[in-house]
N, CA, C and O atoms as a printed pandas DataFrame, in Angstrom:
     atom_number atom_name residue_name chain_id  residue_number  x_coord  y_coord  z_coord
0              1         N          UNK        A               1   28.509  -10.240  -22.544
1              2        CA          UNK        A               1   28.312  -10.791  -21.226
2              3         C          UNK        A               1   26.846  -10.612  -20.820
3              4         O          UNK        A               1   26.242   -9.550  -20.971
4              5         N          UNK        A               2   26.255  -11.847  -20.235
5              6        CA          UNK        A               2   24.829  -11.517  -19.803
6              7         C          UNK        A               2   24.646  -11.438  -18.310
7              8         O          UNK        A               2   25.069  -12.331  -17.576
8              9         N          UNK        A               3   23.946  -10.247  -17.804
9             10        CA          UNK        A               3   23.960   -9.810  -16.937
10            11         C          UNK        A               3   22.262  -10.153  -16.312
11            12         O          UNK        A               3   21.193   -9.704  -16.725
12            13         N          UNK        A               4   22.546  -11.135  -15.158
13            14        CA          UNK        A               4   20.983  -11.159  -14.312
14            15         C          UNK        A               4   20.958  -10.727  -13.461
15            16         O          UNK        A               4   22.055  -10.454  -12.974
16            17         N          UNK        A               5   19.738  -10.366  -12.696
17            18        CA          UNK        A               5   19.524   -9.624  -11.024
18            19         C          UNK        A               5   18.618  -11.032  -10.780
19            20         O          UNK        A               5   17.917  -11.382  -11.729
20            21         N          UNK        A               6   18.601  -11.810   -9.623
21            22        CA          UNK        A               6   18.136  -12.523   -8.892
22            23         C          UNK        A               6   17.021  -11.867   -7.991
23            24         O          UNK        A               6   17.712  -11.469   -7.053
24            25         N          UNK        A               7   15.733  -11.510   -7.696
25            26        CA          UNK        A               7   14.897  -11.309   -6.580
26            27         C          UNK        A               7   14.385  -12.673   -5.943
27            28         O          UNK        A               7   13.863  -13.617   -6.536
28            29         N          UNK        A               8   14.755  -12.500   -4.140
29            30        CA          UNK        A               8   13.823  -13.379   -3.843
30            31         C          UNK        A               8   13.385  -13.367   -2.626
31            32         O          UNK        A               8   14.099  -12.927   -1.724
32            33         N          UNK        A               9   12.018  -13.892   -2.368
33            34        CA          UNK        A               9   11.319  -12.899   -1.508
34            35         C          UNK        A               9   11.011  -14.249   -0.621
35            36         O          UNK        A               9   10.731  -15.304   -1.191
36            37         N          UNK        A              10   11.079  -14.150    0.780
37            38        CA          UNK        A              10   11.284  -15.094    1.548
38            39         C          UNK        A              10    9.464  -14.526    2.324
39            40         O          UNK        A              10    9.112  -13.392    2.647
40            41         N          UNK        A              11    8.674  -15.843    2.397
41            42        CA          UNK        A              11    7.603  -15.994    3.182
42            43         C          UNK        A              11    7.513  -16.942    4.325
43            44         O          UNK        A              11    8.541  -17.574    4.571
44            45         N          UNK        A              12    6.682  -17.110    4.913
45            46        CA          UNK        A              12    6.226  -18.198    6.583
46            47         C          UNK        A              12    6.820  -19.428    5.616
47            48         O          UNK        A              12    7.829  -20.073    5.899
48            49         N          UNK        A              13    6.223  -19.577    4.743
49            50        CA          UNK        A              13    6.542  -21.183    4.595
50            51         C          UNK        A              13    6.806  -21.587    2.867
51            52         O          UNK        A              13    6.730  -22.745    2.457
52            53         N          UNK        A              14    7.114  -20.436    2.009
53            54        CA          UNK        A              14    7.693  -20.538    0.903
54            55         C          UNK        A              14    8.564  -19.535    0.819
55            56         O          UNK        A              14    8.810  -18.692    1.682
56            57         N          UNK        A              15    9.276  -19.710   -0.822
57            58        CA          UNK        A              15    9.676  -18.170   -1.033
58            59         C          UNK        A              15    9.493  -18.272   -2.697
59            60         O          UNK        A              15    9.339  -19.230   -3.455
60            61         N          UNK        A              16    9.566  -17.109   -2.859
61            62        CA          UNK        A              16    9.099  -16.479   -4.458
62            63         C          UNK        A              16   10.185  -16.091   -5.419
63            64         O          UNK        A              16   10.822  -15.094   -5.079
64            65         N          UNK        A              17   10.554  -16.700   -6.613
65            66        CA          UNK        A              17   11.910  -15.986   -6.976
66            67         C          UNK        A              17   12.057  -15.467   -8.572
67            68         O          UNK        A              17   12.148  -16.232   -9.533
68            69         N          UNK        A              18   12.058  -13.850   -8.646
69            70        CA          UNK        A              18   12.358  -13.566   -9.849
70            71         C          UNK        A              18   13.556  -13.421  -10.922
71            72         O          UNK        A              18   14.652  -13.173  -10.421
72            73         N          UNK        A              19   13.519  -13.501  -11.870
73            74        CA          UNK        A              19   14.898  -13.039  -12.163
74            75         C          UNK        A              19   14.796  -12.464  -13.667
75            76         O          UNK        A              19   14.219  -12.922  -14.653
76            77         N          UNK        A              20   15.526  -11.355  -13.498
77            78        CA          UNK        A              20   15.493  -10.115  -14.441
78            79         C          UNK        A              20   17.131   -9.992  -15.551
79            80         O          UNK        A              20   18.266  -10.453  -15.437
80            81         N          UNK        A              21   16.392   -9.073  -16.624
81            82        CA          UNK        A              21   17.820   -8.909  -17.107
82            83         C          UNK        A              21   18.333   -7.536  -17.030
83            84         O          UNK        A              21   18.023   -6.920  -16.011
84            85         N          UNK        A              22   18.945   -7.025  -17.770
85            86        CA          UNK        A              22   19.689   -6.033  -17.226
86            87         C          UNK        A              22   19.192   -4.768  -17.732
87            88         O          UNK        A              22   19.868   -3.759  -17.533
88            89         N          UNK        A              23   17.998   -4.691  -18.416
89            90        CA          UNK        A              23   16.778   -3.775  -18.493
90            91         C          UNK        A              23   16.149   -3.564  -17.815
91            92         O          UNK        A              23   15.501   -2.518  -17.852
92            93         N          UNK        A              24   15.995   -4.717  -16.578
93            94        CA          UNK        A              24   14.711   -4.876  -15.857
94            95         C          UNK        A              24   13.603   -5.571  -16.268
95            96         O          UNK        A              24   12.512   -5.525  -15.699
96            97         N          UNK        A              25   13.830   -6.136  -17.128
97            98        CA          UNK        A              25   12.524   -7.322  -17.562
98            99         C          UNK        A              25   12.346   -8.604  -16.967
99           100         O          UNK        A              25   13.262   -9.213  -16.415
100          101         N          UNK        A              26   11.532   -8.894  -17.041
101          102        CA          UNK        A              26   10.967  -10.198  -16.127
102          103         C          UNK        A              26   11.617  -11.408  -16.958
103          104         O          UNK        A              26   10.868  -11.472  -17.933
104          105         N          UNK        A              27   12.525  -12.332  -17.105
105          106        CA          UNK        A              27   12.569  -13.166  -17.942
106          107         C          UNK        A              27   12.426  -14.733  -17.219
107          108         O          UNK        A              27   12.641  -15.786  -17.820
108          109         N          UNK        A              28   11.969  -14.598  -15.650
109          110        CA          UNK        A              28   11.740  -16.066  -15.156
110          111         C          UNK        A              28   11.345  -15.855  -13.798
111          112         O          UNK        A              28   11.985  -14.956  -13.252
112          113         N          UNK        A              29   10.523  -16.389  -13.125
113          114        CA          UNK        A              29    9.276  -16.222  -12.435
114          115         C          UNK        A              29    8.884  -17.892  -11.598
115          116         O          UNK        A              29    8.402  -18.902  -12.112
116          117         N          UNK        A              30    9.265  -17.672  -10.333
117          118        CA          UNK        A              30    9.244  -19.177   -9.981
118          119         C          UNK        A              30    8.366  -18.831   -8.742
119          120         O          UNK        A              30    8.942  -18.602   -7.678
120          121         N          UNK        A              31    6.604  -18.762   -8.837
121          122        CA          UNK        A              31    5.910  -18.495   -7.517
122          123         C          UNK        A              31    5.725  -19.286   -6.499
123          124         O          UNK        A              31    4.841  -18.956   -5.708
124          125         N          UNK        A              32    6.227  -20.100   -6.330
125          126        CA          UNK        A              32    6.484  -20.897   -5.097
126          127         C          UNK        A              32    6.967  -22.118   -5.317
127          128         O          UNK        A              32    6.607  -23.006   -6.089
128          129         N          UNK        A              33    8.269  -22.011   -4.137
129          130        CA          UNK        A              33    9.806  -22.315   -3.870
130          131         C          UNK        A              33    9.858  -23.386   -2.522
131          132         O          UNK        A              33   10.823  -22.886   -1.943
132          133         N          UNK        A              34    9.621  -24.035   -2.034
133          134        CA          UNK        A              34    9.610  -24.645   -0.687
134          135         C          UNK        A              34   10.807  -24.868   -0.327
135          136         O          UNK        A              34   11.157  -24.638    0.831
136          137         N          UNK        A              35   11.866  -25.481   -1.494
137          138        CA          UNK        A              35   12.709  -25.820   -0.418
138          139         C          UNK        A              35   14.202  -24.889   -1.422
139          140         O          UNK        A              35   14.619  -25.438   -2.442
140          141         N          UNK        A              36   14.586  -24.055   -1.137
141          142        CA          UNK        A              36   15.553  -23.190   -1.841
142          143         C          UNK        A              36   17.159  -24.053   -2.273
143          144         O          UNK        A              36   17.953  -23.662   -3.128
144          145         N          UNK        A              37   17.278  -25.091   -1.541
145          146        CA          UNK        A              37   18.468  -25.628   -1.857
146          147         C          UNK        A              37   18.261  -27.035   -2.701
147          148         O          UNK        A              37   19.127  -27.882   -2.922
148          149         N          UNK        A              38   16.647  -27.054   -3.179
149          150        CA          UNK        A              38   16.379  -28.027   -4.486
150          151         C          UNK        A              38   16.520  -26.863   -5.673
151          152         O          UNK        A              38   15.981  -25.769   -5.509
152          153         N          UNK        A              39   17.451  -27.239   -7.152
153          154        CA          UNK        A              39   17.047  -26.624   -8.270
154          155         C          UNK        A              39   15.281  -27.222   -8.770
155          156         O          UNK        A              39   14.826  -28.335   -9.036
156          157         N          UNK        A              40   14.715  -25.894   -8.713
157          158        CA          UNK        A              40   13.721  -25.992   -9.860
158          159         C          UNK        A              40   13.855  -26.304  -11.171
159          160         O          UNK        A              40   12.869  -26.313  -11.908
């Protein structure tokens, strides 16, 4: 089973979103997000 943690960090007028695996490694990195309910 693969296990992710989602971070995401809400700003004035974007937001930032990481997502990790279950080590804690960085495996995807999206630095700016405008509209959160479009998939990147």
């Amino acid at each position: 089973m693969i296990m992710r943690f989602h971070g995401i960090d809400r700003h004035k007028n974007f937001s930032t979103i990481s997502v990790l695996d279950q080590e804690g490694k960085e495996i995807d990195f999206q630095s700016i997000c405008f509209n959160l309910k479009k998939p990147y």
